[in-house]
C-alpha positions as CSV (number, residue, x, y, z in Angstrom):
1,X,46.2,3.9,-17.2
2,X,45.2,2.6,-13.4
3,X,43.8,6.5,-13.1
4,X,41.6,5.9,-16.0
5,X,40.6,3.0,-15.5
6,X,39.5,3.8,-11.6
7,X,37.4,6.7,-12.9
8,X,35.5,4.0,-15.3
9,X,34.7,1.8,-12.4
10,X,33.8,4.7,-10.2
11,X,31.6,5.9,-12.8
12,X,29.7,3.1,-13.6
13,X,29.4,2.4,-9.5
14,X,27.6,6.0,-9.1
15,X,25.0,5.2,-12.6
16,X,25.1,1.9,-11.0
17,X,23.7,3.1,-8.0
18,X,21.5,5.9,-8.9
19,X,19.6,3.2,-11.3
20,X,18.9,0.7,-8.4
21,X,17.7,4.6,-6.6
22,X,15.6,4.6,-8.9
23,X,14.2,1.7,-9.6
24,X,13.5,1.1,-6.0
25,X,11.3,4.0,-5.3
26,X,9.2,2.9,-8.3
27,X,8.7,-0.4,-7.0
28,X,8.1,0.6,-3.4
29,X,5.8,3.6,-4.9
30,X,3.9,1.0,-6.8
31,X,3.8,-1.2,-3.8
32,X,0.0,-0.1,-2.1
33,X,-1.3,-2.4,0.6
34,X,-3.4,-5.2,-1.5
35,X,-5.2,-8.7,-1.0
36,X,-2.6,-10.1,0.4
37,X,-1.3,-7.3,2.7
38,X,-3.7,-4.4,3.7
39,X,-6.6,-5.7,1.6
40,X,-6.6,-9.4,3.1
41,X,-9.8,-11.4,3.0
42,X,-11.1,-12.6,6.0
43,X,-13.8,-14.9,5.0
44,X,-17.1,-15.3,6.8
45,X,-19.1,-18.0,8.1
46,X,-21.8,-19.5,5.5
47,X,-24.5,-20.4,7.6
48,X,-27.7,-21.3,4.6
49,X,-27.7,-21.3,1.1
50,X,-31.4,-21.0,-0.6
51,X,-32.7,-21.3,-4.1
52,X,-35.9,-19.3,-4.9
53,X,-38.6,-20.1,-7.8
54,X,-40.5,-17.8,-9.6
55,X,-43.8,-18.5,-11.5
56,X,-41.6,-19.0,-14.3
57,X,-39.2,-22.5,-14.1
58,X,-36.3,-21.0,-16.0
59,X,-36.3,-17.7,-13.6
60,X,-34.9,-18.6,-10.1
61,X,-32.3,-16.9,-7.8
62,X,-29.8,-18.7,-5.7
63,X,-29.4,-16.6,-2.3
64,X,-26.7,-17.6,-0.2
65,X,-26.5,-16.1,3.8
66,X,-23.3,-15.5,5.5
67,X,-22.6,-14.6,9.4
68,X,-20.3,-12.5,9.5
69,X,-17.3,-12.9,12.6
70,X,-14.8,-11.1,15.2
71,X,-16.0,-7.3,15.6
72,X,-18.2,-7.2,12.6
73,X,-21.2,-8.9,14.3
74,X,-21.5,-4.9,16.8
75,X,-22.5,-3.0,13.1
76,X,-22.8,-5.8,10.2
77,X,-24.9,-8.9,11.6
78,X,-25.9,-11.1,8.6
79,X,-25.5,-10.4,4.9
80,X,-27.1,-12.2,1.8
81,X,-25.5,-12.2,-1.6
82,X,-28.4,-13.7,-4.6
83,X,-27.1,-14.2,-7.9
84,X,-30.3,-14.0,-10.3
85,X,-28.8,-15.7,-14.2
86,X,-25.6,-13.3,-14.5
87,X,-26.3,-10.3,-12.0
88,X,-25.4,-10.6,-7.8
89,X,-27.0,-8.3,-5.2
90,X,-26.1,-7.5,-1.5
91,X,-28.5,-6.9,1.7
92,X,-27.0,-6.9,4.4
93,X,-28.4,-7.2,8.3
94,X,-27.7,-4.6,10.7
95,X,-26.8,-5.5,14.0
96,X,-28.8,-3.8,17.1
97,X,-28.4,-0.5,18.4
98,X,-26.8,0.8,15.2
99,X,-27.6,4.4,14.6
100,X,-25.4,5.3,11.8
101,X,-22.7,3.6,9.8
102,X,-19.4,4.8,7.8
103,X,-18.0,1.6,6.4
104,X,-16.1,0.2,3.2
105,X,-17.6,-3.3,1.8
106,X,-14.7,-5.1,-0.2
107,X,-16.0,-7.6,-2.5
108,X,-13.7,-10.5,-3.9
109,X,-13.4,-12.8,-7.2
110,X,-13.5,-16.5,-6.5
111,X,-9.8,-16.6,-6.3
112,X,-10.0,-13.8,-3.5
113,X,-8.4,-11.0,-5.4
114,X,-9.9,-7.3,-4.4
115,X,-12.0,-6.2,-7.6
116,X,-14.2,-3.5,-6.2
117,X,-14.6,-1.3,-2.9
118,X,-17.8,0.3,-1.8
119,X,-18.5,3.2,0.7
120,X,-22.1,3.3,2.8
121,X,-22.2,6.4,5.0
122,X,-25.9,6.9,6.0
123,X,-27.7,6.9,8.9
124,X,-30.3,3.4,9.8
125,X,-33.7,3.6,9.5
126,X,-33.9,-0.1,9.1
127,X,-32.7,-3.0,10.2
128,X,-31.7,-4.3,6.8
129,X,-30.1,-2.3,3.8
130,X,-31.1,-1.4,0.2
131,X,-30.2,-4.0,-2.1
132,X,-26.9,-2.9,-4.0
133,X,-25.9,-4.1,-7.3
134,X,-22.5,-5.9,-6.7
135,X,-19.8,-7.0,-9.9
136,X,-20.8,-10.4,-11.0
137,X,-17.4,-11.9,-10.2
138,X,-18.1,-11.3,-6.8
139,X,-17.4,-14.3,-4.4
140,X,-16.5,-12.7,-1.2
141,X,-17.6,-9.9,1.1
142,X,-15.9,-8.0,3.6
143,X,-17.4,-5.4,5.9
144,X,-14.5,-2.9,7.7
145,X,-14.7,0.0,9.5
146,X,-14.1,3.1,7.7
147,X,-12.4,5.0,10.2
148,X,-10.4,2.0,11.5
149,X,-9.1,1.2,7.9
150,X,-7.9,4.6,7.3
151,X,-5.8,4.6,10.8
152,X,-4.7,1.1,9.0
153,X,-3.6,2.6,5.8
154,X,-1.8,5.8,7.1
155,X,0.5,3.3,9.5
156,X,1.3,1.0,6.9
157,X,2.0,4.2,4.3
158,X,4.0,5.9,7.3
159,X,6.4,2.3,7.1
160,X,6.3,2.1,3.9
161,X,8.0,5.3,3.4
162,X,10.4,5.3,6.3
163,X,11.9,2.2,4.6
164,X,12.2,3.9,1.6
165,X,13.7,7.0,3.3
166,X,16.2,4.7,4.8
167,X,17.1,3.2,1.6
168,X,17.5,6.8,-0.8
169,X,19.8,8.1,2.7
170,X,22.1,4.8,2.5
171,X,22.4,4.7,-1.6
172,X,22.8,8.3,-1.9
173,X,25.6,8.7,0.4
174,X,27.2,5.7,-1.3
175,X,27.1,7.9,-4.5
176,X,28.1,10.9,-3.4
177,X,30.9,9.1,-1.9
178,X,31.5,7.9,-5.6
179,X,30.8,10.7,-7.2
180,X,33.7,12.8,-4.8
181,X,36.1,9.8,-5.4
182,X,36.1,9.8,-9.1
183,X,35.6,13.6,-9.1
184,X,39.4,13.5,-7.7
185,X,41.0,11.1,-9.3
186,X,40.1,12.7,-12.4
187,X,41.2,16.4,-11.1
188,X,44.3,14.7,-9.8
189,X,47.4,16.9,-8.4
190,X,47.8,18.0,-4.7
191,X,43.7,17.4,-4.4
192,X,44.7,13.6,-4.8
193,X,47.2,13.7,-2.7
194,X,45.5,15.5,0.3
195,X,42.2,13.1,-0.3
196,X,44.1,9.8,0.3
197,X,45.5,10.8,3.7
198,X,43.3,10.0,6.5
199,X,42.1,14.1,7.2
200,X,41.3,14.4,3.9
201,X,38.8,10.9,4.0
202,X,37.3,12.2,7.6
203,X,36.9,15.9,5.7
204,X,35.2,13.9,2.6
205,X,32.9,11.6,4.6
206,X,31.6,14.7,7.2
207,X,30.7,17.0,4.0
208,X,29.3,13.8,2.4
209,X,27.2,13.1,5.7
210,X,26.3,16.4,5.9
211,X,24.6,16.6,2.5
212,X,23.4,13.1,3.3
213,X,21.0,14.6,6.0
214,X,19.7,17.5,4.2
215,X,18.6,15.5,1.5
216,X,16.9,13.0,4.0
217,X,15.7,16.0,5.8
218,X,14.0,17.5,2.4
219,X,12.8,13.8,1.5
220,X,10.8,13.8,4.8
221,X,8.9,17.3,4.8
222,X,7.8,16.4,1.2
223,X,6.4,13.1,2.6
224,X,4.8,14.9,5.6
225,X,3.4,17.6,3.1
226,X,1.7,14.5,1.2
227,X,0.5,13.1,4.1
228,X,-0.5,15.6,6.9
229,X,-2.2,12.6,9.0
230,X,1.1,10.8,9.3
């Protein structure tokens, strides 16, 4: 009776386990830097608002200018967002000695939630930009540095995933423990008897470890082959 009941509780600890395994690397997968982590708004300083009058009364645009702050100001001086009846446009002011840019411009709802990114690569022939069509939701901007944000990413994907890996070592040498445990019991005989002395434990735990640190080791070469720059 006890040795059936022990496998029941053993069992349902390893299916246990392996469903938290699981479900935990589906939430972490599904856990990319956003708004409030990698993609946080850093809003900039709104420095005149103007509203401009065509011939006609009912056609008028409302153009609002924004400095932007910390490092920005050496490639991205001044920006202007205009918001003509439902559509919003961006020009943008760049700063001096600028040659070329490679930079991702964020653009933000009102409740500063990420809705769209946009990639300029080009080299300057003028001090201001083209106007770009922007999503009409748009409330904020944010200029970054291409190359900078990347380095950004990689790092917090690198953490990400050691956590993980740290995680998926721990739970799965808690189930394999589990899994040997209730693997005896249910074999029973001289195999019982030799597991529940202290040699036999030490035997069980090294082989456990063992296999522990292969799988961690096969867990980290697929994460380096899906991402060589880490």
């Amino acid at each position: 009776m006890y040795l059936g009941l022990a496998s029941i509780i053993a069992l349902c600890i390893v299916i246990l386990l392996n469903i938290l395994r699981i479900k935990f690397k589906k939430i972490v997968s599904k856990k990319i830097p956003n708004v409030e982590g990698f993609y946080y708004l850093e809003e900039d300083t709104l420095i005149d608002t103007k509203t401009i009058h065509s011939k006609s009364k009912k056609d008028f645009s409302t153009n609002k200018i924004y400095q932007t702050n910390s490092y920005k100001n050496n490639t991205i001086k001044r920006y202007m967002i205009s918001k003509n009846h439902k559509n919003l446009s961006l020009i943008y002011e760049y700063g001096e000695n600028v040659n070329s840019v490679n930079i991702l411009i964020y653009f933000y709802n009102k409740k500063q939630k990420l809705i769209y990114i946009f990639k300029v690569e080009e080299e300057i022939k003028s001090n201001y930009s083209k106007k770009i069509k922007i999503p009409r939701h748009t409330s904020y901007v944010k200029f970054v540095d291409y190359n900078d944000e990347l380095e950004t990413y990689y790092n917090q994907q690198l953490i990400r995933d050691r956590k993980l890996l740290i995680y998926d070592s721990i739970s799965f040498f808690l189930m394999m423990f589990f899994i040997s445990y209730w693997t005896v019991f249910i074999l029973g005989g001289n195999l019982l008897n030799s597991y529940l002395d202290w040699f036999g434990i030490l035997v069980n735990l090294m082989l456990i470890l063992i296999i522990t640190i292969l799988n961690f080791t096969m867990n980290l070469n697929g994460i380096q082959k899906r991402n060589p720059n880490i």
